[in-house]
Steps between C-alpha positions, in 0.01 A plus 500: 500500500665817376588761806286859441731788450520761760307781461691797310524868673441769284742786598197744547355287740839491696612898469290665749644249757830573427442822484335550838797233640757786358465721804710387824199603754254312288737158476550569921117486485430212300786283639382591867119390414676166306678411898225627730195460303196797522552794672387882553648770400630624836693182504609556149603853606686393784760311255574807286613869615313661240117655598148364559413689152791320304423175623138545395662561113714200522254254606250678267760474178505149617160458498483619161754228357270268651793366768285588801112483640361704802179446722381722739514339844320761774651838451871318322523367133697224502784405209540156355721391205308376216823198394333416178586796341868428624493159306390643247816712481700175571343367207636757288852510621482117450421583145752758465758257650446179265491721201884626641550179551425380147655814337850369686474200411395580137882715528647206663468247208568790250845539624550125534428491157 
């Protein structure tokens, strides 16, 4: 029985990702929610010495790129990391990596040649 083929990544699926991953504060947030799981923005805030306000645009840009969720929980809205969209990412740096691989190997057996 013949094994199904992963499913390919189109770049534009993958850009806003890395795009919101680009900023240092953002990547703090997102690997921060990836160890301790959902939290509110005070906590969030704690982490970083930057303001309430800024914080709020980070986890809002991340929003955006689809990397994070928030529910409102009382008076707090509380942050989760969405991980599909980072497989999805991983999915396109997988790409990106066999078709490097192939390309060197493809130059490999040309100089052998």
């Amino acid at each position: 029985m013949p094994t199904a083929k992963p499913r390919k990544a189109p770049p534009a699926d993958a850009a806003p990702v890395f795009a919101a991953l680009g900023d240092a504060t953002r990547l703090r947030i997102v690997t921060r929610l990836c160890r301790e799981g959902p939290l509110a923005m005070v906590q969030l805030q704690d982490d970083h010495e930057v303001s309430r306000q800024a914080v709020a645009k980070h986890l809002c840009a991340l929003e955006q790129a689809g990397l994070l969720r928030s529910e409102r929980v009382g008076r707090e809205r509380i942050w989760a990391l969405q991980a599909q969209r980072l497989t999805q990412a991983r999915l396109y740096l997988d790409q990106i990596s066999e078709q490097w691989d192939q390309a060197l190997s493809r130059l490999r057996d040309f100089v052998e040649r």
